[in-house]
Each structure stands twice: as C-alpha cells, then as structure tokens.
C-alpha positions as CSV (number, residue, x, y, z in Angstrom):
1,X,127.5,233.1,-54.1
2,X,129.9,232.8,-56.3
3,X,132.4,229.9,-56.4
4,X,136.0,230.8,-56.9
5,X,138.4,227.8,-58.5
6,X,142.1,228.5,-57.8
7,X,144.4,226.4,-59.7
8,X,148.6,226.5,-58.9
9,X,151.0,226.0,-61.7
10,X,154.4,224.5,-60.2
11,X,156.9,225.2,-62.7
12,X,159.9,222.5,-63.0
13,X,162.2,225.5,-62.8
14,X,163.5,224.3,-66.7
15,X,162.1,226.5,-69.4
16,X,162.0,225.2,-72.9
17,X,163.1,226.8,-76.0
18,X,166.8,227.6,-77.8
19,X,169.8,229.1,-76.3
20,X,171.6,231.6,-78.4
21,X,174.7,229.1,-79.0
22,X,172.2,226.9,-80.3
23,X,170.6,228.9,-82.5
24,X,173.9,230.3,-83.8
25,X,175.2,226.9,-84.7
26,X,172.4,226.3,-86.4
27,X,172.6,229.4,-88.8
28,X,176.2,228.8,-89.2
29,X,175.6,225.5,-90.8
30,X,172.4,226.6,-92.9
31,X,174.7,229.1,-94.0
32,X,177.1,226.8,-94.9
33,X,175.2,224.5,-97.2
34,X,173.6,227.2,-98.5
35,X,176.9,228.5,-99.8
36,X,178.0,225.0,-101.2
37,X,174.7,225.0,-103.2
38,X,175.3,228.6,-104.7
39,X,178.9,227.4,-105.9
40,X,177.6,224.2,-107.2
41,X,175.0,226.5,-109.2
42,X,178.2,228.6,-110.6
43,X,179.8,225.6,-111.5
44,X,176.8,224.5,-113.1
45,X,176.2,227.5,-115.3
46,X,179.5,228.0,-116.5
47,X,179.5,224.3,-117.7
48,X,177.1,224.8,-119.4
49,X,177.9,228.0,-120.8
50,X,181.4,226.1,-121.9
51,X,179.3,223.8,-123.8
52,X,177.4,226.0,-125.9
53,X,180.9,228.0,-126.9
54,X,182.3,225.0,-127.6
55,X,179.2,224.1,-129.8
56,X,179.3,227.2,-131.6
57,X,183.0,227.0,-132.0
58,X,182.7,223.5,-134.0
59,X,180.0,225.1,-136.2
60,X,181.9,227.7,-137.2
61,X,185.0,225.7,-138.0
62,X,182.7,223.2,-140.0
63,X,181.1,226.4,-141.9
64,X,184.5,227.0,-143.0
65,X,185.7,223.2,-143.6
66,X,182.7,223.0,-146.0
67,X,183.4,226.6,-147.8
68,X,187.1,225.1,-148.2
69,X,186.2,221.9,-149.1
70,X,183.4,223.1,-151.8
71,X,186.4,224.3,-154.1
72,X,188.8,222.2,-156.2
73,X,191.6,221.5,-154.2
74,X,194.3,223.8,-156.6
75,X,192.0,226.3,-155.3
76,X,192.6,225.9,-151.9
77,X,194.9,228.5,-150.3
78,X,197.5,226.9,-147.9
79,X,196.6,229.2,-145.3
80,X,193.6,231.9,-144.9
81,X,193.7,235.1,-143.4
82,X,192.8,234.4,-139.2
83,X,189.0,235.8,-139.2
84,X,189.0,237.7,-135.6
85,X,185.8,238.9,-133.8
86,X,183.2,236.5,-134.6
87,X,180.3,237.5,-133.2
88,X,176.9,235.6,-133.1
89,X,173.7,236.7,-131.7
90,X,173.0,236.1,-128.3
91,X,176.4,235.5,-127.3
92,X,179.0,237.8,-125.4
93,X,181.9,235.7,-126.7
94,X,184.2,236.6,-129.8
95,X,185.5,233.9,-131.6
96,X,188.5,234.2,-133.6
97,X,189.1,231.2,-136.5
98,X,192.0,230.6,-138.7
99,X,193.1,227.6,-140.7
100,X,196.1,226.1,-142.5
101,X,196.1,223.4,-145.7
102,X,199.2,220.9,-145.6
103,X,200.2,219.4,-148.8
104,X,201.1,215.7,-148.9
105,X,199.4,214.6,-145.4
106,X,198.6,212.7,-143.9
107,X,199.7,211.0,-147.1
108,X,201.1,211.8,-150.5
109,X,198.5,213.1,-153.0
110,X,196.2,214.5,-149.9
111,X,195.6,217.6,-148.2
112,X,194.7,218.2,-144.8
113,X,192.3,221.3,-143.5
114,X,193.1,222.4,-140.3
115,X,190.5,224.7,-138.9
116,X,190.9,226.4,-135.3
117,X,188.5,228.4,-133.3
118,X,189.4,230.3,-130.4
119,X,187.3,232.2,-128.0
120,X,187.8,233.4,-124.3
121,X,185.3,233.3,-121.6
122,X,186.6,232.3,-118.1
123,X,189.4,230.7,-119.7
124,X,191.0,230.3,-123.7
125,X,189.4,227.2,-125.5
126,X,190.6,226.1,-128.3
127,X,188.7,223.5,-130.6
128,X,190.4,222.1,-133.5
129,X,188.4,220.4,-136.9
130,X,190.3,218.2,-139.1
131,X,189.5,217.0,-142.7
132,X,191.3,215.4,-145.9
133,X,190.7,216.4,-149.6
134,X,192.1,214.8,-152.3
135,X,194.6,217.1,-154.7
C-alpha cells in the first residue's frame, strides 16, 4: 500500500514581484543618469580635444617666433603674409597664423613679435605668442 502525503499551500493572497509603475520609474531614472554620464563624456572629449589644438597652436606660433627671431632684426618684416590652412597630421583642424612686428615697443630701441594662431573646431580660438628683439 502506498502512502499518499498531501500537503496545502495557503497563499497570503499578496504576490511578490514589481508593478509596471515601478519598473517604469526605475528605467526612467537609469535612463537618466545614463544620459548625464554620456554628456559628461562629450564634455570630456572636447576638452580635451581643445587642449591639444591649443597645444599645436602655441607650437606653431613658436616655430615661427624662432624663424623670426633667428634673423637680424633690419631683417625682420613688420608684418608677414597670414599663412592660412595649416594642416598637421592627425588633425581635422586648419590653422591659420599671421604675425605683426612693432617698432619701438614696448620700449624705444625694441621690437615686439606678435604671432597669432587661429583655428576653429566647436568654437574660434585664438592664441596669441609674444616676444622682444632688440633693433
């Protein structure tokens, strides 16, 4: 003969688990930091990216300070033709550079070497380099 266990299961009536408001709150605000990250990433990379423009752009106008300031100051020209559409490898930005030479600053019997380097990416920089020569 066979014996035959019966076992009841009362149920509480409460079932567990998530309601859909629940769960739909809960994407909502994964999604929402999820978002903040990715535009604290953009911001991130195009910080960066700024730096290495500007970077580039203060070795270019050094190059050219150093080309200027390797002649005899008669020989310097007062102004230079703007050099447009630099390009360097690696790099999807164009700089532009252009410089001026000012006679008797900032004192009498100096010159001062202005070089500029321009270049857009998400916005126009601009950096500036600055040097003295005696004439």
């Amino acid at each position: 003969m066979v014996n035959r266990m019966r076992f009841k299961v009362q149920s509480s009536g409460v079932q567990g688990g998530f309601t859909l408001i629940e769960v739909l709150v809960a994407m909502s605000i994964f999604a929402i930091a999820v978002l903040g990250l990715a535009i604290g990433a953009t911001t991130v990379m195009q910080t960066n990216q700024t730096g290495l423009y500007t970077t580039i752009a203060t070795n270019l106008a050094q190059d050219k300070l150093e080309v200027l300031k390797a002649k005899t100051a008669a020989n310097i020209n007062t102004t230079g033709s703007p050099e447009n559409n630099i390009t360097v490898s690696g790099v999807p930005a164009k700089f532009n550079r252009s410089w001026a030479v000012t006679s008797g600053s900032p004192a009498a019997g100096v010159k001062r070497i202005d070089i500029t380097v321009t270049w857009t990416d998400h916005t126009n920089h601009t950096v500036t380099v600055s040097s003295a020569v005696k004439e």
